[in-house]
C-alpha positions in Angstrom: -0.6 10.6 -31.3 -1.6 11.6 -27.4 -0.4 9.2 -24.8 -3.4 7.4 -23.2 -3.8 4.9 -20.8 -4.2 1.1 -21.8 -5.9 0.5 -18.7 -9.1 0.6 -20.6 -7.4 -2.4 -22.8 -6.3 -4.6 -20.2 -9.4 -3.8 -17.7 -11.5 -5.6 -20.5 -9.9 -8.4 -20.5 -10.9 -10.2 -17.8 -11.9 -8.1 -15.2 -10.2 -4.5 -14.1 -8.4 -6.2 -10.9 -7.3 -2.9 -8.3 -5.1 -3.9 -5.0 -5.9 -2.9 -1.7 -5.3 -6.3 0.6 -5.3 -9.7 -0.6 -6.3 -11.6 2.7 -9.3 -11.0 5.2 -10.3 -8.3 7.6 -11.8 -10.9 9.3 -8.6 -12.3 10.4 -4.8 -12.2 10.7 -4.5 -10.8 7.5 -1.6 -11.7 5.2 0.9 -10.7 3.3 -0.4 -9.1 0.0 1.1 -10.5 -3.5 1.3 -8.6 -6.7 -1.1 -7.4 -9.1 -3.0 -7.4 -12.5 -6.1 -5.7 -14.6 -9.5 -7.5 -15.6 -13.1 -6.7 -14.9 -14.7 -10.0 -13.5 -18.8 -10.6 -13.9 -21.3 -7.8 -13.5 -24.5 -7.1 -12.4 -27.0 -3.6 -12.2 -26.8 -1.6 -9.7 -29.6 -0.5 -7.5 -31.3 2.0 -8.8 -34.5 4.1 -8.0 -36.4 1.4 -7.2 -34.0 -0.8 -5.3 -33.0 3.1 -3.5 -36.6 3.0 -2.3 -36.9 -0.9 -0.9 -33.9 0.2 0.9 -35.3 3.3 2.5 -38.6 1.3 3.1 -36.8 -1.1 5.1 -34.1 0.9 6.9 -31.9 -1.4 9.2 -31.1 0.1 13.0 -27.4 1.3 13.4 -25.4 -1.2 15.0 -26.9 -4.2 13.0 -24.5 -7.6 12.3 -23.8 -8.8 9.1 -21.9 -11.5 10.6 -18.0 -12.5 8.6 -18.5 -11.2 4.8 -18.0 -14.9 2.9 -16.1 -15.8 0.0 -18.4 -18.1 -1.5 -18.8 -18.3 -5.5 -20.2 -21.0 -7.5 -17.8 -23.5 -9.3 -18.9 -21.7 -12.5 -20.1 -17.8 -12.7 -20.7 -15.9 -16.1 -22.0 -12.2 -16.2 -22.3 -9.3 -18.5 -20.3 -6.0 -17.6 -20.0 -2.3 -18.1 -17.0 -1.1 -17.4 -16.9 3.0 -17.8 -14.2 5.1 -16.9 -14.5 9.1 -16.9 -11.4 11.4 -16.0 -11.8 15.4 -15.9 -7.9 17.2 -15.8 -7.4 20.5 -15.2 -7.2 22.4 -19.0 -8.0 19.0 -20.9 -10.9 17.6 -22.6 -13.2 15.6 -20.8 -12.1 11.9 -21.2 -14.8 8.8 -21.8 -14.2 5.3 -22.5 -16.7 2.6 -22.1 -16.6 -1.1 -22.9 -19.0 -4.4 -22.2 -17.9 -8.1 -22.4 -18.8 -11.6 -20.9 -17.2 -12.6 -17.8 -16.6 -16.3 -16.6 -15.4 -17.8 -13.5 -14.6 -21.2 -13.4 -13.6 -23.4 -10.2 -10.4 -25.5 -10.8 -8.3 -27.3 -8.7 -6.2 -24.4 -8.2 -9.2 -22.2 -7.3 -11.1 -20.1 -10.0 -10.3 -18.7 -13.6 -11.5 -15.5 -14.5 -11.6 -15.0 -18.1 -13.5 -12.3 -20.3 -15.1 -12.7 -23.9 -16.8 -10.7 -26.3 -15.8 -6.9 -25.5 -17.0 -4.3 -27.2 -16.3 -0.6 -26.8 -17.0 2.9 -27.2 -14.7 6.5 -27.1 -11.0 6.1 -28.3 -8.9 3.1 -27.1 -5.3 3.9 -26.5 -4.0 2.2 -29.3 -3.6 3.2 -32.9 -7.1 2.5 -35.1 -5.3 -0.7 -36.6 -4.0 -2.2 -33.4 -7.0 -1.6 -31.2 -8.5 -4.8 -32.2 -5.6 -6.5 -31.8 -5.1 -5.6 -28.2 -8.3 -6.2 -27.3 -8.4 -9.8 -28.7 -5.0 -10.4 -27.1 -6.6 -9.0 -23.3 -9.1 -12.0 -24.1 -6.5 -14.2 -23.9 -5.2 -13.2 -20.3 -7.2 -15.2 -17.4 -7.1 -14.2 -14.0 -6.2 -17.1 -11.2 -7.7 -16.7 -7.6 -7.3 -19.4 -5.2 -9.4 -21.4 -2.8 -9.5 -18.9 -0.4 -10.5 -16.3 -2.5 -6.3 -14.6 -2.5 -5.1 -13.1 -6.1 -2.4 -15.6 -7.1 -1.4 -14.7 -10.8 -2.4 -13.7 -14.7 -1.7 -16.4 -17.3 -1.9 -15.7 -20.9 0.4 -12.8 -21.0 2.1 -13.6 -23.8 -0.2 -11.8 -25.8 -0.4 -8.3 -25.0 3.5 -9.0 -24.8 3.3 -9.4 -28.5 0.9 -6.6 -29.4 3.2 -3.8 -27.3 6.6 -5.0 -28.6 5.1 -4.8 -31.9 4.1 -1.2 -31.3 7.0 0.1 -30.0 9.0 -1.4 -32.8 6.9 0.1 -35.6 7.8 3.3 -33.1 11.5 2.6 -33.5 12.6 2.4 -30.2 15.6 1.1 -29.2 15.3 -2.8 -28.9 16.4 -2.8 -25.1 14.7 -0.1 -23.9 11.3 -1.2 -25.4 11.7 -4.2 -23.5 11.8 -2.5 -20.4 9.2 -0.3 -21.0 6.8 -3.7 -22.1 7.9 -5.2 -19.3 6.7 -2.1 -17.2 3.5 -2.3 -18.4 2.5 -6.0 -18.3 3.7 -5.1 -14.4 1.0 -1.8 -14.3 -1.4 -4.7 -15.6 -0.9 -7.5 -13.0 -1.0 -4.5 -10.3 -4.2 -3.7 -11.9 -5.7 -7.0 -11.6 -5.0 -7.4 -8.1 -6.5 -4.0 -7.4 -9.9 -4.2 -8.7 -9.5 -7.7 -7.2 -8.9 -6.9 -3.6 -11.3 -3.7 -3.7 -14.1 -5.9 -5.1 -13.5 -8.8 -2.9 -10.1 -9.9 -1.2 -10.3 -6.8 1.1 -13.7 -7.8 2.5 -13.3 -11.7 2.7 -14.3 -13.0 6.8 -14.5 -8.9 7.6 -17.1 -8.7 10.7 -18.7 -5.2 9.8 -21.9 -3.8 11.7 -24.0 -1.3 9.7 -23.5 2.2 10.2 -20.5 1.7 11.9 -17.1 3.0 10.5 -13.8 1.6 11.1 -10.4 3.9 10.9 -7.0 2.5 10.6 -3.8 4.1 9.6 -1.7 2.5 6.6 0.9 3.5 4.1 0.7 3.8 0.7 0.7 5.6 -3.0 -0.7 9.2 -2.5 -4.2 9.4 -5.0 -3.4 10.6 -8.3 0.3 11.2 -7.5 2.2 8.1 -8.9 5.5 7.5 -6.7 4.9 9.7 -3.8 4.3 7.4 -0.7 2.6 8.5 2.3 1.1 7.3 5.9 -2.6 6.9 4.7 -6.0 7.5 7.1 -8.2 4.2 6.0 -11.9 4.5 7.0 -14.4 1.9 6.0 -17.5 0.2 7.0 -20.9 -1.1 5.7 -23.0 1.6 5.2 -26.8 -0.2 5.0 -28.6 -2.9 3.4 -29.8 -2.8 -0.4 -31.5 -4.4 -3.1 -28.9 -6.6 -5.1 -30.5 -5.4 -8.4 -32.8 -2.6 -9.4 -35.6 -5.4 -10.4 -35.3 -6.6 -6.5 -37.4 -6.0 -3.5 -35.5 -7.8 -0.7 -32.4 -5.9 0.7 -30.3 -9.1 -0.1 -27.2 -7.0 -0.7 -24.8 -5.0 1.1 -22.9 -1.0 0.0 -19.5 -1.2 1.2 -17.5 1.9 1.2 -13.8 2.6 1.8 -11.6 5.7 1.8 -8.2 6.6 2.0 -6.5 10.1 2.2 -2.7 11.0 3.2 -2.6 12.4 7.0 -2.0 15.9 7.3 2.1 16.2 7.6 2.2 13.7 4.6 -0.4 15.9 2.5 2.2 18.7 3.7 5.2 17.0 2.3 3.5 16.6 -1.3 2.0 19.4 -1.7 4.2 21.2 -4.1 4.2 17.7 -6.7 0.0 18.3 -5.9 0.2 21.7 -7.1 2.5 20.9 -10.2 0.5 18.4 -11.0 -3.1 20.3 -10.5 -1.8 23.9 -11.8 1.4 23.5 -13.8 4.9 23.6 -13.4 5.4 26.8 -12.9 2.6 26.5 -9.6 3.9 28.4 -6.3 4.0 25.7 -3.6 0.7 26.5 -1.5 0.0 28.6 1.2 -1.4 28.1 4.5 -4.5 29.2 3.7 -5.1 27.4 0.5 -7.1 24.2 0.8 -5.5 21.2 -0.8 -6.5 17.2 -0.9 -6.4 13.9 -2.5 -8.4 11.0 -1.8 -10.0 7.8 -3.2 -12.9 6.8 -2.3 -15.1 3.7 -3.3 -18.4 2.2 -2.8 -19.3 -1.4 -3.7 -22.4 -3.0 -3.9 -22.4 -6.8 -3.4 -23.6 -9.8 -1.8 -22.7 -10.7 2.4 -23.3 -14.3 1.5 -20.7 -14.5 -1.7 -18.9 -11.4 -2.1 -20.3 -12.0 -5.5 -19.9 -8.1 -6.7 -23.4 -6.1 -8.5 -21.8 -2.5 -8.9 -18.5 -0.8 -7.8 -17.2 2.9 -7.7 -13.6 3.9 -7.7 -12.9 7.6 -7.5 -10.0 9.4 -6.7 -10.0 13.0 -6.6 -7.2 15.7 -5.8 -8.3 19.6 -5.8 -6.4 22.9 -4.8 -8.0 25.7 -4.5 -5.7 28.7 -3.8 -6.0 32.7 -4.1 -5.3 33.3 -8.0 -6.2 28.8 -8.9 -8.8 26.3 -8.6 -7.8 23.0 -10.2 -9.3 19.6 -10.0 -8.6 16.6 -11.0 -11.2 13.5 -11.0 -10.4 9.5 -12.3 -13.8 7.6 -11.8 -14.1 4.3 -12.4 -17.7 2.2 -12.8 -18.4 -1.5 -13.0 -21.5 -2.9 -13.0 -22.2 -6.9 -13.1 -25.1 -8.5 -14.7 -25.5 -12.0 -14.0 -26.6 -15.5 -15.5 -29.7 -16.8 -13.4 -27.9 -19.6 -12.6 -25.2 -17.6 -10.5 -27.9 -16.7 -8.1 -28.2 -20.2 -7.1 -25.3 -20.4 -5.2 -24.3 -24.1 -3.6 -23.6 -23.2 -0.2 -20.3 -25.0 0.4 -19.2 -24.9 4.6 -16.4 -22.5 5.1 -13.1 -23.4 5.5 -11.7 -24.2 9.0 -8.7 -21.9 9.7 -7.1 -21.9 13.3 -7.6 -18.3 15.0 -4.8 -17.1 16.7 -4.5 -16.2 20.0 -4.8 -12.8 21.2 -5.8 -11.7 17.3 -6.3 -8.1 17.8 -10.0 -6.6 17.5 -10.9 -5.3 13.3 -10.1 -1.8 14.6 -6.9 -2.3 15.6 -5.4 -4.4 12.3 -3.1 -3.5 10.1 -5.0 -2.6 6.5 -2.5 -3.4 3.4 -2.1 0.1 1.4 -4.8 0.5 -1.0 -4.4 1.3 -4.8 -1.4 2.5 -6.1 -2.0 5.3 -8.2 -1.9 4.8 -12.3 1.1 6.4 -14.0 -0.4 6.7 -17.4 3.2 7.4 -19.3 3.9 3.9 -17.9 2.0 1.9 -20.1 0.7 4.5 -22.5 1.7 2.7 -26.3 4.3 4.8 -28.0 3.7 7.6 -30.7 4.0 6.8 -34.1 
């Protein structure tokens, strides 16, 4: 059996969670914590007709948003679409698609995410006879955020614990080393969770963004599409213009974020023989100074300034040589869209928390940006062959 990536598995569960920064832009942002993988609620994306409001009612450069607020309902429920594509370089064409009920609820603690209901489409990465299985078990995993909209934790985990010992046993690996490698990939989930998280919403929390404008900040992190290799990272992001929320809507209610990260030049140096390897083989000659090589992510997110309540997100991450005697691409793309209950439009407007600003807090284009995503090692948490 192929390796595949149980992403897909653990991205229904709850809601496909990706890390980038679990506090605010809009502040002294803190210390991220670890990760997991869900999908949360969904909604449709703008489409031709919300494509057209928006260019009928173009907003001047340089407009405020004001501070992006976290600002959900105590209880949240939405139908998604998750879809994820990838096109390697001398492989099929990989599609996987899957739709479940998402629900937030507000505890003491904060909110629980949990996910109901999946269904999918295009081959899961589990055997036919364990595919159910893991997908009933991802149910079971809930997603805990906490007041201030930070990832905290996944619960439930116990589950897909079961269903991936079981595998590899039926495998026959050795007792110990399936354990690490379950281990391993209940760790690829949580980072997972966190990621799709923090790209959907804990990045953005109290951000002050004007439209049109673009903000650049240098960070480190995973190079895209090259699991382990860690680079200093150019970050640009900003709010690109006004939108409907839905492609039913008129009114530009919502907001499309985008973000982009890409190694700096000496770093894209340094890696560019694991690039190449990966893109054209082994056996690739490093490149040359005049062959054009890059890897980036990029992502654009449509959702709500009032409640970071997310309508349609894009993650793509790309890396592409092109060289004398090889072109080679490689694309992972990544689409959510949120559909929600009526009722989650009629959000209680709650005041926002009162946090101390500290002094001399440096202006948003001078802030440190946590790094974004890690990229996925698929062999990490791929089930084993049998």
């Amino acid at each position: 059996m192929r390796r595949e990536d149980p992403r897909d598995v653990v991205a229904i569960r709850a809601r496909l969670v990706l890390p980038a920064c679990r506090a605010t832009l809009g502040r002294r942002m803190r210390r991220p914590r670890p990760a997991a993988l869900a999908v949360l609620l969904a909604l449709v994306p703008a489409g031709r007709a919300a494509a057209r409001a928006a260019e009928e009612a173009p907003l001047p450069r340089g407009s405020d948003l004001g501070a992006l607020r976290f600002a959900w309902p105590d209880r949240v429920e939405a139908r998604v679409s998750y879809r994820r594509t990838r096109a390697r370089p001398d492989r099929p064409r990989e599609a996987f698609t899957a739709r479940f009920t998402s629900r937030a609820l507000r505890a003491e603690e904060g909110w629980r995410i949990e996910t109901t209901g999946a269904s999918w489409e295009g081959a899961l990465p589990f055997p036919p006879g364990f595919a159910a299985q893991a997908l009933r078990a991802s149910e079971r995993v809930v997603e805990v955020v906490d007041e201030d909209g930070a990832f905290e934790r996944l619960e439930g985990t116990d589950a897909m614990r079961a269903v991936l010992a079981k595998l590899y046993g039926l495998a026959e690996v050795p007792r110990e080393q399936a354990d690490r490698a379950v281990d391993l990939a209940l760790g690829a989930m949580r980072a997972e969770a966190e990621e799709l998280w923090n790209l959907e919403a804990g990045f953005w929390i109290g951000a002050e963004l004007e439209l049109g404008r673009s903000y650049v900040l240098r960070s480190e992190g995973s190079v895209p599409l090259l699991p382990g290799a860690r680079a200093p990272l150019d970050v640009t992001f900003g709010a690109r213009r006004r939108v409907p929320c839905a492609a039913t809507e008129r009114e530009p209610r919502c907001v499309e974020l985008t973000l982009r990260t890409a190694p700096v030049a000496a770093a894209l140096r340094r890696v560019a023989p694991e690039l190449a390897h990966r893109l054209a083989g082994p056996d690739a000659p490093p490149p040359g100074p005049d062959d054009e090589l890059s890897a980036e992510a990029e992502l654009l997110l449509v959702t709500d300034p009032a409640t970071l309540l997310p309508r349609h997100l894009v993650w793509t991450r790309t890396a592409r040589l092109v060289a004398k005697a090889v072109e080679r691409e490689e694309v992972d793309r990544s689409e959510y869209e949120w559909r929600y209950h009526p009722a989650a439009e009629r959000v209680v407007k709650r005041p926002a928390p009162k946090r101390p600003v500290p002094a001399g807090d440096p202006p948003l284009s001078t802030r440190t940006v946590p790094p974004p995503p890690a990229a996925y090692e698929p062999g990490l948490v791929a089930a084993p062959d049998l």
